[in-house]
Z-matrix of the N, CA and C atoms (Angstrom, degrees):
N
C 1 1.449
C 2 1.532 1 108.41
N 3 1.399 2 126.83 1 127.78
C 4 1.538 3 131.53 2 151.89
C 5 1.031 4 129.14 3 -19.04
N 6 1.104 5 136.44 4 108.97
C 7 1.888 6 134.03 5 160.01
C 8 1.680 7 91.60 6 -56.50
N 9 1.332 8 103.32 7 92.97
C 10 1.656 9 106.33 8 -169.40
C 11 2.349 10 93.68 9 -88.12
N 12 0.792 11 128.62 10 -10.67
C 13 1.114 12 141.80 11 145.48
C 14 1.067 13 125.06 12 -49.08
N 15 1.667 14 145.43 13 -31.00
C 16 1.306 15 145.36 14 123.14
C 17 0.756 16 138.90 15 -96.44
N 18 1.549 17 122.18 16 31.44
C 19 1.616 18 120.91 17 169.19
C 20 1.582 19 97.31 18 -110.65
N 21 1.332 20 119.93 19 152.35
C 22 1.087 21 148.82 20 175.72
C 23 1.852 22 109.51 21 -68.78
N 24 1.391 23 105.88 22 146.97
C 25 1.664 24 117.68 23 -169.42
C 26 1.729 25 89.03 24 -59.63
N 27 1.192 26 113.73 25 -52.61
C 28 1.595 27 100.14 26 -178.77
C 29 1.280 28 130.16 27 -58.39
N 30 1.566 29 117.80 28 -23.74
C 31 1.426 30 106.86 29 -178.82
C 32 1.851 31 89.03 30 -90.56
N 33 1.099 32 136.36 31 -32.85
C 34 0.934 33 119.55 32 -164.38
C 35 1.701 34 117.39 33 -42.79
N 36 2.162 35 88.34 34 -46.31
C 37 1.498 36 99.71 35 177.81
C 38 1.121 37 118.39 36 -55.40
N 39 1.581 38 121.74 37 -35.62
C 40 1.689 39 121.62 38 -146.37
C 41 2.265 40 73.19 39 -83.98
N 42 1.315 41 127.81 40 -18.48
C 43 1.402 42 94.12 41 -164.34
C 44 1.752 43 98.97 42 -96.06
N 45 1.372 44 126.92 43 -13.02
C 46 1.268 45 109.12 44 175.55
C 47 1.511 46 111.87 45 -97.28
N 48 1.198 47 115.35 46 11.93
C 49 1.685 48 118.87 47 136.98
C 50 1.261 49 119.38 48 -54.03
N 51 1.408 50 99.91 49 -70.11
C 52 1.592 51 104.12 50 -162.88
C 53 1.757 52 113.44 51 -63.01
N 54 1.190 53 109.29 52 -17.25
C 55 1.442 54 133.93 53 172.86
C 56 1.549 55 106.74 54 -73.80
N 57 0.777 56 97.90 55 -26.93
C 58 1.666 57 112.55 56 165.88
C 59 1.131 58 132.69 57 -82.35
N 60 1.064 59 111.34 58 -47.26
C 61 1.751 60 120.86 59 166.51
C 62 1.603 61 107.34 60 83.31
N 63 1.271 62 114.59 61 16.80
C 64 1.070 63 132.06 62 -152.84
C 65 1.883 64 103.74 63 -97.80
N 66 1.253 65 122.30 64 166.72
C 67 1.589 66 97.61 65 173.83
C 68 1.984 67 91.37 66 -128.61
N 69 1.433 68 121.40 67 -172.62
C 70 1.918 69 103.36 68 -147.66
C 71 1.473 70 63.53 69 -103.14
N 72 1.426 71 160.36 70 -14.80
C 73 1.581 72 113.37 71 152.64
C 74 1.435 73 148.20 72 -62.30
N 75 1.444 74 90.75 73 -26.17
C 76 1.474 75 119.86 74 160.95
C 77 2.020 76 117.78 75 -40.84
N 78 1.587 77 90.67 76 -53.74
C 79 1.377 78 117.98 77 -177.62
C 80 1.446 79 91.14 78 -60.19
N 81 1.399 80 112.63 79 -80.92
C 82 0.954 81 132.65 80 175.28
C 83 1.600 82 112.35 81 5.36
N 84 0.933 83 109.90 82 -88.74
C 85 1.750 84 154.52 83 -166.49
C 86 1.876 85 99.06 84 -55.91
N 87 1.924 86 122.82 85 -56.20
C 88 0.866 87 114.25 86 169.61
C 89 1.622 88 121.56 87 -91.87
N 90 1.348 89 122.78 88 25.88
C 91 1.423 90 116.87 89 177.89
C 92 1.302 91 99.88 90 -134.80
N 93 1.755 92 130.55 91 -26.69
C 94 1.818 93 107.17 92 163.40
C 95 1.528 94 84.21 93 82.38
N 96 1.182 95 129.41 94 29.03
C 97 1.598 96 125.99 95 132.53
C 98 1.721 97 95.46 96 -122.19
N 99 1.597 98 71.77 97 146.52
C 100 1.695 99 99.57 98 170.97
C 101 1.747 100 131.20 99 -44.54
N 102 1.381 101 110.22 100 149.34
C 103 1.869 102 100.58 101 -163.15
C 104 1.996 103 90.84 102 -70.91
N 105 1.792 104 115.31 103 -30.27
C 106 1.226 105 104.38 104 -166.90
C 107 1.687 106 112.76 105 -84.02
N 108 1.049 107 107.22 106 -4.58
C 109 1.582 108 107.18 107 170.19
C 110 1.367 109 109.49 108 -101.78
N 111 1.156 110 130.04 109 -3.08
C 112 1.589 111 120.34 110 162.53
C 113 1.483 112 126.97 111 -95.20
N 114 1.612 113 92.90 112 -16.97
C 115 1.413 114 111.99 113 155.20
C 116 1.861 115 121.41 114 -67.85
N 117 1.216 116 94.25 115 -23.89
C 118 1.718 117 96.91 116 -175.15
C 119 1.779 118 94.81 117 -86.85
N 120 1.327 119 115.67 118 -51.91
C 121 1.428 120 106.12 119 174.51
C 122 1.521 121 127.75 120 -43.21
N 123 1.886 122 112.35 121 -21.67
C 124 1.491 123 106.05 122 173.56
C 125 1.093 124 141.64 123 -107.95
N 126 1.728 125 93.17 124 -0.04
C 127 1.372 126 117.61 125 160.99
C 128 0.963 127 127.19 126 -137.71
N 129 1.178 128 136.27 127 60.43
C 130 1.414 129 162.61 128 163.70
C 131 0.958 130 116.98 129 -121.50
N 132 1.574 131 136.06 130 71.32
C 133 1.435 132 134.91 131 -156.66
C 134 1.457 133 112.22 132 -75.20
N 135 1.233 134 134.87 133 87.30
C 136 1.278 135 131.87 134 -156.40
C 137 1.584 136 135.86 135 105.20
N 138 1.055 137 103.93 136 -46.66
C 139 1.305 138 128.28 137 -173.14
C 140 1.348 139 124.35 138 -77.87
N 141 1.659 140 105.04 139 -25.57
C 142 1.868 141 92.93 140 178.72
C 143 2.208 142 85.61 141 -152.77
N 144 1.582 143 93.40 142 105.27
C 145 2.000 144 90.15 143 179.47
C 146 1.776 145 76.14 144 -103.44
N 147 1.346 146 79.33 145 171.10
C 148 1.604 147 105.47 146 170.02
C 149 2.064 148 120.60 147 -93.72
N 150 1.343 149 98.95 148 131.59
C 151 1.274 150 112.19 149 -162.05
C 152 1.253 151 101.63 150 -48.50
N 153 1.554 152 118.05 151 163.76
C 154 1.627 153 124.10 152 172.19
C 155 1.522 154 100.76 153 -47.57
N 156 1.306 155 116.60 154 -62.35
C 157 1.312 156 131.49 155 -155.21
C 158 1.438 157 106.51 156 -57.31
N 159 1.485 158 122.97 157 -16.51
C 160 1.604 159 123.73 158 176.59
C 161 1.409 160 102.03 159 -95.41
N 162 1.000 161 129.96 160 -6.56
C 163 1.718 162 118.16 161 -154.94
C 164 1.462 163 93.36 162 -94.77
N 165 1.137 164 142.69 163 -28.50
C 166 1.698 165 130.90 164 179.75
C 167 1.871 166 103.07 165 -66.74
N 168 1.192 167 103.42 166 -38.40
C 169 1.634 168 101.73 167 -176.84
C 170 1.214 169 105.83 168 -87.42
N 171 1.479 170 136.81 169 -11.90
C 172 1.724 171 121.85 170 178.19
C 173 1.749 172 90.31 171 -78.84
N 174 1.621 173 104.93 172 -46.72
C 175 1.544 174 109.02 173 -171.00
C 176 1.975 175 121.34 174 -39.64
N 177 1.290 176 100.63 175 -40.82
C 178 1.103 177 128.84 176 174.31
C 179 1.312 178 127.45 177 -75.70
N 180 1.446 179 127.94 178 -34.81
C 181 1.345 180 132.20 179 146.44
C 182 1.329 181 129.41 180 -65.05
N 183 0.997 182 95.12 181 -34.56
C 184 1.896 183 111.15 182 167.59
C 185 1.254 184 111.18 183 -45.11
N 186 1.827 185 106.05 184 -65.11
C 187 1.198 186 112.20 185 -167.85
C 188 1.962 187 114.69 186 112.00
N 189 1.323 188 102.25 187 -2.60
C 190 1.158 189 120.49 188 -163.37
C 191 1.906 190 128.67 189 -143.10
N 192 1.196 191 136.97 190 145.30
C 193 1.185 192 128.66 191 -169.53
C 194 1.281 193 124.27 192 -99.28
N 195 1.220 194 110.99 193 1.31
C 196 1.577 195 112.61 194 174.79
C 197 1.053 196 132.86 195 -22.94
N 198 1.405 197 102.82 196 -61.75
C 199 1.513 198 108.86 197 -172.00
C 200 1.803 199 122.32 198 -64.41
N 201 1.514 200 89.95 199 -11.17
C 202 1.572 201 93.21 200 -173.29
C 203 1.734 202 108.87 201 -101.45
N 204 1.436 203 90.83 202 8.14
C 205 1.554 204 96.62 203 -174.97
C 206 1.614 205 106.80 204 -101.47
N 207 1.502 206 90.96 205 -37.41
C 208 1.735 207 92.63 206 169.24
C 209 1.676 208 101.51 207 -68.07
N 210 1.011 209 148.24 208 -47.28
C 211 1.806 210 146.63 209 -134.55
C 212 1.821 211 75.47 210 -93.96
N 213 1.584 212 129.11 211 -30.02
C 214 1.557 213 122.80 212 169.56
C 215 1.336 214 118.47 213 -64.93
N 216 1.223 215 122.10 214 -35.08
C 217 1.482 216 151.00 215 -179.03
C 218 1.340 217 104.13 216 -59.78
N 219 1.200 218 122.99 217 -63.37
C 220 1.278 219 149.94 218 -161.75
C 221 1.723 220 97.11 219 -69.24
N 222 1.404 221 127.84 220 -67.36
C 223 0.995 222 112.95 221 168.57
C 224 1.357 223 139.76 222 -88.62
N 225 0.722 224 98.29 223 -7.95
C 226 1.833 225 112.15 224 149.10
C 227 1.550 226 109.41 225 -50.54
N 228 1.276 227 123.68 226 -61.70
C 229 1.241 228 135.14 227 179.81
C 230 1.651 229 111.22 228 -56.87
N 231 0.731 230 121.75 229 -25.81
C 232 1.482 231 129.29 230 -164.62
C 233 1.922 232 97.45 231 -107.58
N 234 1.310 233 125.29 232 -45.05
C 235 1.374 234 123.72 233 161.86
C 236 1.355 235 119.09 234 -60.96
N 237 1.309 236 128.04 235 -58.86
C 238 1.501 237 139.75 236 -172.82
C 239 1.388 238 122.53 237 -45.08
N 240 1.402 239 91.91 238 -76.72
C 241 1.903 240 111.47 239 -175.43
C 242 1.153 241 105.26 240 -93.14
N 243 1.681 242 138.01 241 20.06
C 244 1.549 243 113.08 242 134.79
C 245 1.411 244 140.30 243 -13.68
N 246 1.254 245 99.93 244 -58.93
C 247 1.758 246 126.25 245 -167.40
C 248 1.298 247 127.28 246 -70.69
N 249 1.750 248 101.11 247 -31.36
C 250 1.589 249 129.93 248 -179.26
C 251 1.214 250 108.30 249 -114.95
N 252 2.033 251 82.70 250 119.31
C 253 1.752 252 100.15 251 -171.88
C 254 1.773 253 101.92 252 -80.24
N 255 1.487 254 120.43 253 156.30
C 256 1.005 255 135.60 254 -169.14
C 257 1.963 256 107.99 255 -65.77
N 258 1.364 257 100.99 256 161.58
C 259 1.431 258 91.93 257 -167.69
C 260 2.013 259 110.49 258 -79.66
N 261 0.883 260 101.17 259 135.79
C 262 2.073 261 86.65 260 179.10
C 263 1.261 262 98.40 261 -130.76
N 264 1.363 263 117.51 262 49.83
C 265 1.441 264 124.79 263 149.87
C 266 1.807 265 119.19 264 -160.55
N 267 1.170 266 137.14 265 122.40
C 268 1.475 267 131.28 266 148.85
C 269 1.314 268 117.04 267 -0.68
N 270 1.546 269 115.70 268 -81.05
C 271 1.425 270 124.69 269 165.78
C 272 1.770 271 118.65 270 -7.16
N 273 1.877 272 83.75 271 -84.98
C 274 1.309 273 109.75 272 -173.84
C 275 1.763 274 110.92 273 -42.31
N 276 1.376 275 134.27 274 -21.52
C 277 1.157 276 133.88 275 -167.10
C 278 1.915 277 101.51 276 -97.82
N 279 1.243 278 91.77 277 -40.11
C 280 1.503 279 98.27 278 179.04
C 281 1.659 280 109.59 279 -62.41
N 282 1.024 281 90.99 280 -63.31
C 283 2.016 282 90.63 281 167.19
C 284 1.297 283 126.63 282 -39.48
N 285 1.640 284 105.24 283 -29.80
C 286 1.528 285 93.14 284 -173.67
C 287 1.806 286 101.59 285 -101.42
N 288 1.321 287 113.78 286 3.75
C 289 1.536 288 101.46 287 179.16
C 290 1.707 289 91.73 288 -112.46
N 291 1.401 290 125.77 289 7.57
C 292 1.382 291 118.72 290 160.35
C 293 1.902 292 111.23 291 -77.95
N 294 1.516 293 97.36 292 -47.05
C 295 1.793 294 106.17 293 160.03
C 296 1.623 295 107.37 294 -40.71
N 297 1.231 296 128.53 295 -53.27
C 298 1.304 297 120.99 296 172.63
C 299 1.571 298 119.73 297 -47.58
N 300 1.184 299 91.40 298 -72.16
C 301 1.963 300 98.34 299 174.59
C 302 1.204 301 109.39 300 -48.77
N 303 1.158 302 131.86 301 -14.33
C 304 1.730 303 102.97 302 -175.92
C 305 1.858 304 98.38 303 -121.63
N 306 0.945 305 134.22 304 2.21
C 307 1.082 306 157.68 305 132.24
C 308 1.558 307 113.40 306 -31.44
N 309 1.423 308 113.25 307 -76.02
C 310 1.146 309 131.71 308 162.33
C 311 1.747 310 120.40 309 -43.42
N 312 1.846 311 93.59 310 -34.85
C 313 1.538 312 87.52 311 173.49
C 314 0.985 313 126.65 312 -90.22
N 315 1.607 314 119.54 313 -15.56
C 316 1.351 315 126.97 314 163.02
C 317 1.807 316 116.76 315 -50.21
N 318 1.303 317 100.73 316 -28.67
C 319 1.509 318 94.54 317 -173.40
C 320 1.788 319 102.96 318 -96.74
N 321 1.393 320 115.44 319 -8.41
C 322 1.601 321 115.15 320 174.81
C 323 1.791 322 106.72 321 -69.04
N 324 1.360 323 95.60 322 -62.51
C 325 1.915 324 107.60 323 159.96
C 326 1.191 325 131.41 324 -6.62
N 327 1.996 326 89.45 325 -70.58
C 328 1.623 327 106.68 326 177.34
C 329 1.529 328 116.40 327 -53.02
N 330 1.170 329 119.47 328 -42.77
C 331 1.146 330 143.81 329 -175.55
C 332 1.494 331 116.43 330 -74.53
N 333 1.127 332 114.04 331 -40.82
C 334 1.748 333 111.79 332 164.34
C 335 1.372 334 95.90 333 -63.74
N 336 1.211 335 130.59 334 -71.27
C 337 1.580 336 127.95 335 -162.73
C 338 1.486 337 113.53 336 -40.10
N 339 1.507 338 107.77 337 -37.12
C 340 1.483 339 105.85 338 168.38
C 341 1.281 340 124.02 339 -53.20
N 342 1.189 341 140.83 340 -4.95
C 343 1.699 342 150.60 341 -154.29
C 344 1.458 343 95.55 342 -60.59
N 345 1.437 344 119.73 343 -53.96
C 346 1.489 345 110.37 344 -162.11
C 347 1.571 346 121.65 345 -81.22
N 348 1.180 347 93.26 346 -42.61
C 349 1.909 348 112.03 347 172.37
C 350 1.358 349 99.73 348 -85.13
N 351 1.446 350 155.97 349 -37.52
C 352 1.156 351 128.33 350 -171.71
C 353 1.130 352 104.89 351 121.87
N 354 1.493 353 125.86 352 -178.79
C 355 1.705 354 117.21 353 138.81
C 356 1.486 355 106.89 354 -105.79
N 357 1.656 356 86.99 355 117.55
C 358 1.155 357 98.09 356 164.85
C 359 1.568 358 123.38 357 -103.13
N 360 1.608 359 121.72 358 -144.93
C 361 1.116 360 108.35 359 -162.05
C 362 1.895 361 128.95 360 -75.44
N 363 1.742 362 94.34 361 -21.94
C 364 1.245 363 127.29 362 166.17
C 365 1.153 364 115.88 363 -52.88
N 366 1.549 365 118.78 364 -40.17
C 367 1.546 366 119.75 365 -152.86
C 368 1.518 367 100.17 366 -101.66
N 369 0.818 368 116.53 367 -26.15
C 370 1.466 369 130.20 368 -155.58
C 371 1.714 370 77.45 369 -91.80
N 372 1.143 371 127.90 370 -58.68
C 373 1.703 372 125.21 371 173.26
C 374 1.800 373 106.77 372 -40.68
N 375 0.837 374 75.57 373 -58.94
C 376 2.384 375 88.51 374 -177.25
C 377 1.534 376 95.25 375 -39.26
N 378 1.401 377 108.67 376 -63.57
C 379 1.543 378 122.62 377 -136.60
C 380 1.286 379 92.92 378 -68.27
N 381 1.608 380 120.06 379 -64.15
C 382 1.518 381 132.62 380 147.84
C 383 1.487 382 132.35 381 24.36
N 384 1.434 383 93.59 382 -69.82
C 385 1.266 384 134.31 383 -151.44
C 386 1.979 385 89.95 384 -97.17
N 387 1.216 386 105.42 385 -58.37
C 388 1.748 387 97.52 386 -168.21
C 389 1.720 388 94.60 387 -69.72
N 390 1.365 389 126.46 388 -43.94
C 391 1.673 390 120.14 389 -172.73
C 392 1.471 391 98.42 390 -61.77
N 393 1.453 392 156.16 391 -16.29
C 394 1.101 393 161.07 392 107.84
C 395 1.411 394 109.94 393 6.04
N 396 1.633 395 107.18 394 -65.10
C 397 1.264 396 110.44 395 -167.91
C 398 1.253 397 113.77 396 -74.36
N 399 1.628 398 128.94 397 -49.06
C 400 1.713 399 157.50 398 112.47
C 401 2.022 400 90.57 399 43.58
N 402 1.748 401 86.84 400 -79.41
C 403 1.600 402 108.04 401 -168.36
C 404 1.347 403 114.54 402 -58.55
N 405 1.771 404 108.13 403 -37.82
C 406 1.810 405 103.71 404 168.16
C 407 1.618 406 130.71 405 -67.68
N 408 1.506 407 96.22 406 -33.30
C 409 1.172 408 108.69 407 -179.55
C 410 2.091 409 116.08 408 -80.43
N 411 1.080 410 88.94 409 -21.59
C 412 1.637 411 92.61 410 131.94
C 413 1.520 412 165.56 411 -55.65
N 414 1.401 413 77.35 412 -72.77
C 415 1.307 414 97.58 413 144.94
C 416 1.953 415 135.50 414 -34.05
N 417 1.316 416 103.02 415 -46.47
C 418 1.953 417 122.55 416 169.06
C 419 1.306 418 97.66 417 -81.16
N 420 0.973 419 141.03 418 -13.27
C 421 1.481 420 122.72 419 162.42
C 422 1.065 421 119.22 420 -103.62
N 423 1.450 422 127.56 421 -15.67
C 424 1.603 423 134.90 422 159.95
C 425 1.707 424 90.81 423 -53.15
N 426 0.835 425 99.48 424 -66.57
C 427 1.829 426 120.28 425 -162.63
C 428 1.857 427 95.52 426 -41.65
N 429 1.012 428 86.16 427 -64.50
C 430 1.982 429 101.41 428 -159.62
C 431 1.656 430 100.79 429 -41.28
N 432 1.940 431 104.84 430 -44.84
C 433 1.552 432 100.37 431 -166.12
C 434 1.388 433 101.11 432 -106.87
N 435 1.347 434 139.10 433 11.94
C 436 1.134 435 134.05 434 149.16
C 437 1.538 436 122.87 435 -30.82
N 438 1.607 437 131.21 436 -51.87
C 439 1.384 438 128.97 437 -179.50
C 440 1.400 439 102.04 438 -61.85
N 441 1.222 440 145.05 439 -26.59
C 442 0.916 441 136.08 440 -164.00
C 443 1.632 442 100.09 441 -106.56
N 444 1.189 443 139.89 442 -41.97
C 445 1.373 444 124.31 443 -166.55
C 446 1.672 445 88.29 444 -78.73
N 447 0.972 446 147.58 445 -46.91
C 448 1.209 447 132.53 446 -172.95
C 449 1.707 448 130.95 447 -27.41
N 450 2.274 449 94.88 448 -27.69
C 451 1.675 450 90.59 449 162.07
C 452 1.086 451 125.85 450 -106.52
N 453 1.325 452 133.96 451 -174.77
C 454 1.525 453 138.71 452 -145.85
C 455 1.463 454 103.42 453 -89.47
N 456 1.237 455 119.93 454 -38.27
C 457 1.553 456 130.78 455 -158.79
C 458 1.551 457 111.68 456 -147.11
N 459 1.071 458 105.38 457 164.70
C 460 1.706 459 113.21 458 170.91
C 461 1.881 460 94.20 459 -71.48
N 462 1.149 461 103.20 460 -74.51
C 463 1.805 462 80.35 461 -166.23
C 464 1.212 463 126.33 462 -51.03
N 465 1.413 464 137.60 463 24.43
C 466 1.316 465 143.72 464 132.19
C 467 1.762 466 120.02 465 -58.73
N 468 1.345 467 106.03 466 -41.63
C 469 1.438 468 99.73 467 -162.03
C 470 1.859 469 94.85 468 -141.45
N 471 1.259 470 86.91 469 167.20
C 472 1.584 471 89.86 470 -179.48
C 473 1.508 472 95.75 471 -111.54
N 474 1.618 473 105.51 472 132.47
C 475 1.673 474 145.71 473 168.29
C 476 1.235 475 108.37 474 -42.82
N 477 1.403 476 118.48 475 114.36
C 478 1.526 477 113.28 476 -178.31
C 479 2.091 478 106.23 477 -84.09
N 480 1.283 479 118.51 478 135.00
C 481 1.124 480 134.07 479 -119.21
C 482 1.416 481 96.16 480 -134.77
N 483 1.319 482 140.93 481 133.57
C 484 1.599 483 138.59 482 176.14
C 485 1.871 484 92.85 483 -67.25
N 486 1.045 485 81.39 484 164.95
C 487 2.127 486 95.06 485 -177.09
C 488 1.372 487 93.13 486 -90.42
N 489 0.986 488 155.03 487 -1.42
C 490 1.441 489 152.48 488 168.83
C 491 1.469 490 107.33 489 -91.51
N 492 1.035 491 135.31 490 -31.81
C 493 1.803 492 144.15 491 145.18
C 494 1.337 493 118.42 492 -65.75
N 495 1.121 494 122.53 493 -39.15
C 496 1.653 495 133.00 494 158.72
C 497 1.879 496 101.48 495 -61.51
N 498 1.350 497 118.27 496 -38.79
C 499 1.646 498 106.55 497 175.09
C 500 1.508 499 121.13 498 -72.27
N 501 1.354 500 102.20 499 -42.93
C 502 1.243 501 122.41 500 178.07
C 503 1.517 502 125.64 501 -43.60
N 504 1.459 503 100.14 502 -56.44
C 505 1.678 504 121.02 503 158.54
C 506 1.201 505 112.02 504 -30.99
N 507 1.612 506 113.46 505 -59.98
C 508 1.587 507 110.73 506 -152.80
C 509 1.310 508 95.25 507 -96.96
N 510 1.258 509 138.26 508 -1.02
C 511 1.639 510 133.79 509 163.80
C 512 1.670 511 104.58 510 -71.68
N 513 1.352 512 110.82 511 -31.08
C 514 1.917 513 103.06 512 -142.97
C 515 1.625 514 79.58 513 -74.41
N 516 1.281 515 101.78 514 167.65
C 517 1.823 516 126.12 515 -175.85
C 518 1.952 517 80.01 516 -87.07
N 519 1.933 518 83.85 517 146.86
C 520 2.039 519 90.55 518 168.50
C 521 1.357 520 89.19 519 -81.51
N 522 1.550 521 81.26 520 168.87
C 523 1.951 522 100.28 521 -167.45
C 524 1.484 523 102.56 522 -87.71
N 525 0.935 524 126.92 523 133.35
C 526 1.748 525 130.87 524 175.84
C 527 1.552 526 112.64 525 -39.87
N 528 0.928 527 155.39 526 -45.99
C 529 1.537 528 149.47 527 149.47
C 530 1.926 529 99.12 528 -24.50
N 531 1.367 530 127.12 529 -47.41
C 532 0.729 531 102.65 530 -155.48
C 533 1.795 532 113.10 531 -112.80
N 534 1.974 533 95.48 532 -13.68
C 535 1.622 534 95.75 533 164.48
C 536 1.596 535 109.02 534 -61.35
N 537 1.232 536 121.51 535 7.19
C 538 1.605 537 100.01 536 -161.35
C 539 2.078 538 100.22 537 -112.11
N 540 1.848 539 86.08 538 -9.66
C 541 1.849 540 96.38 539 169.53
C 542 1.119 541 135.99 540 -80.54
């Protein structure tokens, strides 16, 4: 499945095409937009998405929901991780998807203990309740590395880095090409 949260309205389109199997006359033909404006929607990386008001009928010619999952994505993303500042350390990301795992084990636990009684109405409340927690604590690490998956490549952005590689750096001697710049 897509990190539909950092892909762009155009790749979203170019993937519930291809999910489609469909060709953009095809599209064309069952959505009553034009072959040259559905062409601009799949290659126009940025520059030209298709209005709200088209996306139920591309969705529907397609055959598929993508597009309404990214435009969900999209604001989801923009509601959610307001609050949660981005991660600016290695560490800091590992910690919070270790909070996940043991989170997660709290609710494996609950669930062994159930062996003799079952799940009953209690447990099934517990279990509930921590996969709840599971999904938030997710959620802050969706959030944290969001600024960064949003670009295409490492040479866009700089790699968040353990502080022991961040020490390391500023110990090593500059390299002679560049003490001499």
């Amino acid at each position: 499945m897509p990190d539909y949260e950092t892909i762009s309205a155009t790749e979203a389109m170019r993937l519930a095409k291809d999910v489609s199997g469909m060709t953009v006359d095809e599209i064309s033909k069952a959505s009553g937009i034009t072959v040259g404006i559905i062409r601009q929607y799949l290659e126009r990386d940025g520059g030209y998405n298709p209005a709200i008001d088209k996306v139920p009928a591309l969705c529907r010619a397609m055959g598929n929901n993508i597009l309404i999952q990214w435009i969900m994505a999209q604001a989801d993303t923009r509601a959610a991780h307001n609050d949660i500042p981005p991660a600016t350390s290695r560490a800091e990301v590992l910690t919070a998807v270790a909070r996940v795992s043991a989170t997660l084990g709290d609710a494996q636990r609950r669930l062994a203990d159930s062996e003799l009684r079952g799940i009953d109405p209690e447990c099934a409340r517990d279990v509930r309740g921590l996969m709840s927690d599971v999904i938030e604590d997710c959620r802050v690490v969706m959030a944290k590395l969001l600024p960064i998956a949003k670009y295409r490549d490492r040479s866009q952005c700089e790699p968040l880095l353990s502080k022991a590689h961040h020490d390391s750096e500023a110990k090593r001697p500059k390299s002679w090409w560049r003490f001499w710049s």
